[in-house]
Structure formats: C-alpha cells, structure tokens
N, CA, C and O atoms as a DFTB+ gen file, in Angstrom:
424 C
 N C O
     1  1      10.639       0.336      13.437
     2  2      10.502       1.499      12.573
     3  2      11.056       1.159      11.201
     4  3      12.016       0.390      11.147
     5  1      10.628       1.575      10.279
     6  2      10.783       1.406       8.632
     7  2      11.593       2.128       8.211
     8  3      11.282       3.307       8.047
     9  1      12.917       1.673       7.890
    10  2      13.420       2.758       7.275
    11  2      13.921       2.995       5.562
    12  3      14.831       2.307       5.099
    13  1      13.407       3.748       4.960
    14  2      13.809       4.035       3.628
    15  2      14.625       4.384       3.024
    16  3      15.050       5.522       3.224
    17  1      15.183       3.583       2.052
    18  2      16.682       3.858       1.557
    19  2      16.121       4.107       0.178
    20  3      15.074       3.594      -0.217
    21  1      16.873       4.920      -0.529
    22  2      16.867       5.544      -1.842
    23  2      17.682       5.077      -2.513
    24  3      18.871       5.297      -2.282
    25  1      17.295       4.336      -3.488
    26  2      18.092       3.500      -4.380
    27  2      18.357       3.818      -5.597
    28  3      17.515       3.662      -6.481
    29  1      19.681       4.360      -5.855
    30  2      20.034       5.361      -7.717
    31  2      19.750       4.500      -8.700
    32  3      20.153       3.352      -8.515
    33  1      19.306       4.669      -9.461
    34  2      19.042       3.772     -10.599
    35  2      18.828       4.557     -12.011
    36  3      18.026       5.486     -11.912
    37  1      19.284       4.400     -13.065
    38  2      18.485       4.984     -14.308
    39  2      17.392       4.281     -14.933
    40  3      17.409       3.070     -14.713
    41  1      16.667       4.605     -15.484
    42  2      15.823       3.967     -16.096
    43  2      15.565       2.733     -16.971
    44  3      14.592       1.986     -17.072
    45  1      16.882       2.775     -17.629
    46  2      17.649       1.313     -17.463
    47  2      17.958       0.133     -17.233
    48  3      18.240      -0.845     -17.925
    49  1      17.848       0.399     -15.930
    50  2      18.029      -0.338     -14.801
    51  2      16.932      -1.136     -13.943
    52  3      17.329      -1.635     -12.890
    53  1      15.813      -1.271     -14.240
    54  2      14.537      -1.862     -13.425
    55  2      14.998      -3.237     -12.923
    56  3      14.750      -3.529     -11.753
    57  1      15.678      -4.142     -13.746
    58  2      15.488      -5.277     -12.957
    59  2      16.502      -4.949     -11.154
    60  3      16.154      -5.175      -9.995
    61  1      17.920      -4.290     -11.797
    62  2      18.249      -3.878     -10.469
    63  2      17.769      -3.538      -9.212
    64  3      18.042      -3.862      -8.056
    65  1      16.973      -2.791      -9.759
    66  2      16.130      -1.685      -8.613
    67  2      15.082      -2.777      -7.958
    68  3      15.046      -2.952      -6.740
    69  1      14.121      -3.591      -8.994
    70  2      13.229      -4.859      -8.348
    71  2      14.101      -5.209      -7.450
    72  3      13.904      -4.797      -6.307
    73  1      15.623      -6.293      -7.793
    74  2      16.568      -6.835      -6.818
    75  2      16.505      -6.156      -5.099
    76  3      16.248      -6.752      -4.054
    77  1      16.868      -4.621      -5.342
    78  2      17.346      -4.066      -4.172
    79  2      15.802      -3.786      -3.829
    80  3      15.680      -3.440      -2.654
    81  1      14.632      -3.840      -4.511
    82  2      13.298      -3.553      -3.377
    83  2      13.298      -4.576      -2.336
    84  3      13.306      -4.514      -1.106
    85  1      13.283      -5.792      -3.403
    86  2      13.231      -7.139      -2.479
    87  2      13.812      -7.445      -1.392
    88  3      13.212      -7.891      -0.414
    89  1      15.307      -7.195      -1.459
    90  2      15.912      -6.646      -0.545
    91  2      15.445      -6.010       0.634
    92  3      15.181      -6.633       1.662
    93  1      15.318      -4.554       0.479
    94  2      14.659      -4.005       1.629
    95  2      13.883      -4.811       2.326
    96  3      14.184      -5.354       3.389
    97  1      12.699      -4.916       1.638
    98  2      11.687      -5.409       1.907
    99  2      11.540      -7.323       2.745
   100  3      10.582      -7.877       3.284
   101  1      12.746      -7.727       2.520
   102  2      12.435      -8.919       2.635
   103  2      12.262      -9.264       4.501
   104  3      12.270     -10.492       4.588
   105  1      12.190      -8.952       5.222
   106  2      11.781      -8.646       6.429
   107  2      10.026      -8.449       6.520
   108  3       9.411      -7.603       5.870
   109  1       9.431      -9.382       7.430
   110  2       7.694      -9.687       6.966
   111  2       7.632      -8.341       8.094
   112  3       8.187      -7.960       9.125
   113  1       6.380      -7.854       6.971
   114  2       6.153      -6.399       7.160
   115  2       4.370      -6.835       7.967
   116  3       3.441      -7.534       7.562
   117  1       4.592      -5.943       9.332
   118  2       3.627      -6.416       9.927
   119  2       2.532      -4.873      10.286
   120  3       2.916      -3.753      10.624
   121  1       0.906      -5.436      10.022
   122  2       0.947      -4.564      10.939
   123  2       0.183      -3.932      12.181
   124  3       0.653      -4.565      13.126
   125  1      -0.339      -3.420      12.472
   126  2      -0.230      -2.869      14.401
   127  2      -1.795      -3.435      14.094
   128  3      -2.695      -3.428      13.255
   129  1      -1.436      -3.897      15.347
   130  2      -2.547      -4.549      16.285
   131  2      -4.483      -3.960      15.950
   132  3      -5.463      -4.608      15.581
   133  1      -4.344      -2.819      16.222
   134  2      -5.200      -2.072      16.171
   135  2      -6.011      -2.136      14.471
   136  3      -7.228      -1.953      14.476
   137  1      -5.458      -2.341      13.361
   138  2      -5.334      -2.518      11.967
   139  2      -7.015      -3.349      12.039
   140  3      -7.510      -4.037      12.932
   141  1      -7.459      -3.001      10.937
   142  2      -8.678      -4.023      10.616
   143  2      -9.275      -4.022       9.157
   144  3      -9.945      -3.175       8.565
   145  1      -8.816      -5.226       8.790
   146  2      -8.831      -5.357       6.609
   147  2     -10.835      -5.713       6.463
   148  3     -11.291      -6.459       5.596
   149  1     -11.531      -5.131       7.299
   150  2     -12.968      -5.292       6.993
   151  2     -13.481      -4.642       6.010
   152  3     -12.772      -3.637       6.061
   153  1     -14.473      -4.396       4.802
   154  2     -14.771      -3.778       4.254
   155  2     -15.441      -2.638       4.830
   156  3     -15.843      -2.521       5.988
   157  1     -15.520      -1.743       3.799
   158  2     -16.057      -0.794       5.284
   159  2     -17.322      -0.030       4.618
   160  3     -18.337       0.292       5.236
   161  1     -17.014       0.253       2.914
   162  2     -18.244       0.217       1.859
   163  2     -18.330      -0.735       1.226
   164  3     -17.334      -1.303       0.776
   165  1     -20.201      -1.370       0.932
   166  2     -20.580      -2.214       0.371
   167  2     -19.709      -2.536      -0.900
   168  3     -19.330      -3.669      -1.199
   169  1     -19.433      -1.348      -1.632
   170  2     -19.194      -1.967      -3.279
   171  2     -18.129      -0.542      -3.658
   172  3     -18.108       0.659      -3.391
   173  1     -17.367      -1.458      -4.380
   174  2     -16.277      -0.669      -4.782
   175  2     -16.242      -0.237      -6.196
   176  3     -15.249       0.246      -6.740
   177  1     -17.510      -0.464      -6.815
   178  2     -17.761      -0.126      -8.180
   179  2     -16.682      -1.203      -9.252
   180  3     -16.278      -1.087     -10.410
   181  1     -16.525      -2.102      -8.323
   182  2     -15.442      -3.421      -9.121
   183  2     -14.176      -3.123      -8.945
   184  3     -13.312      -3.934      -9.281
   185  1     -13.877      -2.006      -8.432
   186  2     -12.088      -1.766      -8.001
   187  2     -11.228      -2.127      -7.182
   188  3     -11.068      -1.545      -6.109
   189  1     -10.495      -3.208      -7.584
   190  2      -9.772      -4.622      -6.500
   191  2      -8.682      -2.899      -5.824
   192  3      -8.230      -1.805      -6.163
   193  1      -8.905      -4.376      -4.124
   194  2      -8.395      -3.472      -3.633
   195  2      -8.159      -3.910      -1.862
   196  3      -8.447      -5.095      -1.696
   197  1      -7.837      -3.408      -0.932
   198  2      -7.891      -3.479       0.112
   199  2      -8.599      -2.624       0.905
   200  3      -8.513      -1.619       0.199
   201  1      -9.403      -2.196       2.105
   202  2      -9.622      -1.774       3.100
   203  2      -9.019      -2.078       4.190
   204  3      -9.106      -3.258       4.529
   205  1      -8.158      -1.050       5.152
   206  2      -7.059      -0.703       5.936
   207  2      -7.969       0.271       7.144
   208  3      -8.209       1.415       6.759
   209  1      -8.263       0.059       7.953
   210  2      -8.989       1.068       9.022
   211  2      -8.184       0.896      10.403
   212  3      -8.134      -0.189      10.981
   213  1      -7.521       2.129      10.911
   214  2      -6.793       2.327      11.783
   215  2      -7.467       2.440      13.022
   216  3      -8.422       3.204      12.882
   217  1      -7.350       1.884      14.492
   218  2      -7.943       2.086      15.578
   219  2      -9.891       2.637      15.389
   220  3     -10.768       1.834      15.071
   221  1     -10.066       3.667      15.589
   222  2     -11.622       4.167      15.765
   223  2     -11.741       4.945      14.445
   224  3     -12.825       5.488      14.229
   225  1     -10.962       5.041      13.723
   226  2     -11.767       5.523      12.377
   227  2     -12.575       5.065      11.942
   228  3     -12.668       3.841      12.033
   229  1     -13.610       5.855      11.221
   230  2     -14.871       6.399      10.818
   231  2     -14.944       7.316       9.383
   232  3     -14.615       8.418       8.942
   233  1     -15.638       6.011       8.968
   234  2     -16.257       6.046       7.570
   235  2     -17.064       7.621       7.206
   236  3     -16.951       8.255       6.157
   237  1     -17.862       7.983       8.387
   238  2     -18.645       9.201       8.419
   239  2     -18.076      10.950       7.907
   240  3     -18.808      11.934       7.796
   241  1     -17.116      10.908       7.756
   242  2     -16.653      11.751       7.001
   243  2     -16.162      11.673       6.010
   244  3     -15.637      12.642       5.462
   245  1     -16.204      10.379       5.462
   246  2     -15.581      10.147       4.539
   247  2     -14.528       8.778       4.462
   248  3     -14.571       7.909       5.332
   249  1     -13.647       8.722       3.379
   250  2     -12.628       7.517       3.292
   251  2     -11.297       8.471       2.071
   252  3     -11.406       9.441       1.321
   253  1     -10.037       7.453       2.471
   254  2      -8.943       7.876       1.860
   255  2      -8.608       6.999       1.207
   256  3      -8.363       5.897       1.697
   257  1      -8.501       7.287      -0.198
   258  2      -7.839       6.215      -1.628
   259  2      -6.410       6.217      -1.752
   260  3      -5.864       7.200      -2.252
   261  1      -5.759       5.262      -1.367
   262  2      -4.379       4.810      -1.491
   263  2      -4.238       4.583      -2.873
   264  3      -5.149       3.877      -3.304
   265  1      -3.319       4.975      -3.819
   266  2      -3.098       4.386      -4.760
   267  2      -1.444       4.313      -4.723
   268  3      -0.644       5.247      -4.766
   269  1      -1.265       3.271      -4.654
   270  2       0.905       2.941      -4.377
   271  2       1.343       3.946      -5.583
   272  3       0.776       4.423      -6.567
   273  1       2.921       4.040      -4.880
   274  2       3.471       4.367      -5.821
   275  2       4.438       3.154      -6.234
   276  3       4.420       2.127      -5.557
   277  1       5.090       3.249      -7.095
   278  2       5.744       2.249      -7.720
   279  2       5.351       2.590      -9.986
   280  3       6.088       2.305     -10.930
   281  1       4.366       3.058      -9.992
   282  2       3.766       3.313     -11.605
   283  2       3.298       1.325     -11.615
   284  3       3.297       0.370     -10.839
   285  1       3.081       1.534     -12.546
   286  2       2.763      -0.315     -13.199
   287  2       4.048      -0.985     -13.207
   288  3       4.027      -1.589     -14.279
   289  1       5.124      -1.227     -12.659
   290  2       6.205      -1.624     -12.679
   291  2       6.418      -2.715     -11.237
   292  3       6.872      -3.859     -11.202
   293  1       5.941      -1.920     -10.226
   294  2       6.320      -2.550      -8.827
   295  2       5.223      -2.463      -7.742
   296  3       4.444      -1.532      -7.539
   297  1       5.329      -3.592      -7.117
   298  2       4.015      -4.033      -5.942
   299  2       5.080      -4.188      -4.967
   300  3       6.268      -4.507      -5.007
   301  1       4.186      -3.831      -4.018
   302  2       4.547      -4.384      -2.187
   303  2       3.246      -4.452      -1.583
   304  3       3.077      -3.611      -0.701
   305  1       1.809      -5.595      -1.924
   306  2       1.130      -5.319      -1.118
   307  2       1.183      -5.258       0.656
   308  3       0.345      -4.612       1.284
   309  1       2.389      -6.095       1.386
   310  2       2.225      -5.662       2.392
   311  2       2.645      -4.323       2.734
   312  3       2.288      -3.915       3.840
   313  1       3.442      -3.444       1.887
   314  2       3.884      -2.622       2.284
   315  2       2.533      -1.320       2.169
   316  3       2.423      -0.321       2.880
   317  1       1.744      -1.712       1.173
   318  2       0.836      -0.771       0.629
   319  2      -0.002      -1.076       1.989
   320  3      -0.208      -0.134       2.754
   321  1      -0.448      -2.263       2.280
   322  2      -1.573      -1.714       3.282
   323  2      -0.872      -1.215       4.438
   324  3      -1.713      -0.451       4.913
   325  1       0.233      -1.159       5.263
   326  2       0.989      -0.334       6.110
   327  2       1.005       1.058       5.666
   328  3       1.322       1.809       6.589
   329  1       0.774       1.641       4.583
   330  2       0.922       2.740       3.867
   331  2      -0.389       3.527       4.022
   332  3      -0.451       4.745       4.188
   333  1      -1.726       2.439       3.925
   334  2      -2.870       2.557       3.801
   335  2      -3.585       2.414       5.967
   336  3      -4.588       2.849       6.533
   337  1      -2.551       1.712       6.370
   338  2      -3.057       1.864       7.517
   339  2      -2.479       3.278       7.903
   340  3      -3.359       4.131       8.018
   341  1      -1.582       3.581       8.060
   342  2      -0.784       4.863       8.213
   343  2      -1.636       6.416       8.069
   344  3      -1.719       7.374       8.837
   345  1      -2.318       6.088       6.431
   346  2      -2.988       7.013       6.082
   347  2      -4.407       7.313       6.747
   348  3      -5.008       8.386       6.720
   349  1      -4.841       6.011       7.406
   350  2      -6.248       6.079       7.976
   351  2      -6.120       6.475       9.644
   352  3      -7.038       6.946      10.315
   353  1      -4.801       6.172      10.109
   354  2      -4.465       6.600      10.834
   355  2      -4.413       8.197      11.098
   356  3      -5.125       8.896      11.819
   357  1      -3.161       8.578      10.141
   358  2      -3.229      10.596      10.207
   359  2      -4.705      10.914       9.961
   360  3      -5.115      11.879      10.605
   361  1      -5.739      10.200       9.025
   362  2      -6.772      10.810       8.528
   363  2      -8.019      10.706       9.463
   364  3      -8.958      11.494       9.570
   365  1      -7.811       9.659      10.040
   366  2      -9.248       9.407      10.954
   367  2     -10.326       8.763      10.261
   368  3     -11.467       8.528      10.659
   369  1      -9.573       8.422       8.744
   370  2     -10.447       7.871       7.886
   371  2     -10.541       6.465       7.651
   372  3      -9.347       6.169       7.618
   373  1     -11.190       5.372       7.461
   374  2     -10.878       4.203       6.547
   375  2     -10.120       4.627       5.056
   376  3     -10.603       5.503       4.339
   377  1      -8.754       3.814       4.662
   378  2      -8.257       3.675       3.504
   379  2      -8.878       2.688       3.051
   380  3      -9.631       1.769       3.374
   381  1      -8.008       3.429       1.674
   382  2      -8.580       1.856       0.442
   383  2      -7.782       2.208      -0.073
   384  3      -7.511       3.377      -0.345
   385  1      -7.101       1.056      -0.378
   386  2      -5.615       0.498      -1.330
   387  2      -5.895      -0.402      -2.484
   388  3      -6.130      -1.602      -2.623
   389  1      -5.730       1.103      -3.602
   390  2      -6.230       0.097      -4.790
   391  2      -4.833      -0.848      -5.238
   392  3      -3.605      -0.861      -5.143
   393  1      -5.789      -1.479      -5.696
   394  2      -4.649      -2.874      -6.268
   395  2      -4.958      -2.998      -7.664
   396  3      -6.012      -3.551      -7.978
   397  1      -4.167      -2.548      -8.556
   398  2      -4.036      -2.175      -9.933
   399  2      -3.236      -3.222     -10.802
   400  3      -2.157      -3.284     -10.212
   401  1      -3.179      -4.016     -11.803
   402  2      -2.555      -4.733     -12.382
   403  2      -0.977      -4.453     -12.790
   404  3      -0.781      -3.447     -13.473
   405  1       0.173      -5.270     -12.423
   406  2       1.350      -4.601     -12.998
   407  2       1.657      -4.733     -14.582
   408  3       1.066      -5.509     -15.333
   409  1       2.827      -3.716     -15.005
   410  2       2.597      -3.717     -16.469
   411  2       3.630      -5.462     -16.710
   412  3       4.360      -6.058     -15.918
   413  1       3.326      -5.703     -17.780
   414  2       3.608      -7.256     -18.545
   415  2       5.876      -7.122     -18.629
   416  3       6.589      -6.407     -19.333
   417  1       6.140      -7.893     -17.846
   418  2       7.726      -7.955     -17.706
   419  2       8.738      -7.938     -19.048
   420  3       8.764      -8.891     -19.827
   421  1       9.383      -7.006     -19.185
   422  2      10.241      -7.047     -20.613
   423  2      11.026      -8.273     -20.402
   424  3      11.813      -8.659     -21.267
C-alpha cells in the first residue's frame, strides 16, 4: 500500500521538496498484474502520453484523461501510470496519462 506524506515547503523551496519526492518515491513502484499499457485509441491527436487499462475495462463508454499533478515542475511517470491505472480501475474506463513537458530548471 502507498502511503502519502505531505511535505511543508514554501515556494521557495522546490529543490527541497524534488529531494524529499525522490525520497518517497525511491522504492520501484509496481503495477498489478491485471494493468495493460496497450493503446486502446488509434491516435491521440499527437498528445504524448500513456494508456493504463485496468482488468476488463472498456473503451465503449468512453476513456479517462489523467493529467498529473505536480504543475510543470515535477514528474513521477511510474507513479502517474499507477494513478492512471487506479483511475481506470474506479472508472471501468481505459486511462490516458498525458505526459506534458517539464518547465526548464532554475
């Protein structure tokens, strides 16, 4: 189980906060069996990204757009597609985890 710690920081402070993500995070984030990174629509209109489909979800009603949080500052793609499997999971949907460029390091 994943557990999330809330880390104080001011704004200030980013390289800190990177430090203590890494941290968390540094444990290889796996995930469940059932998981499948297939595409699931032809074309994404060029928007890099992942597809995350949980057990028997189905495209047929639709699909769910992951977009991380973090702003342009911070990535965890393994954590995003766990985020994105998660979501296709509650949803019954295929996710898609966009993968957005981070902003340029001060």
């Amino acid at each position: 189980m994943l557990t999330i710690t809330r880390i104080p920081a001011s704004p200030e402070e980013p390289d800190a906060v990177r430090a203590q993500m890494r941290q968390v995070f540094s444990d290889p984030l796996v995930l469940d069996g059932d998981a499948d990174l297939r595409s699931v629509l032809p074309d994404t209109g060029s928007v890099p990204g992942t597809w995350v489909t949980a057990g028997r979800a189905s495209a047929e009603e639709g699909v769910t757009v992951y977009v991380h949080h973090g702003g342009y500052s911070f990535s965890n793609p393994p954590m995003e597609r766990i985020m994105a499997y998660r979501l296709s999971k509650a949803t019954c949907r295929p996710a898609f985890a966009v993968d957005y460029r981070l902003a340029p390091a001060q």
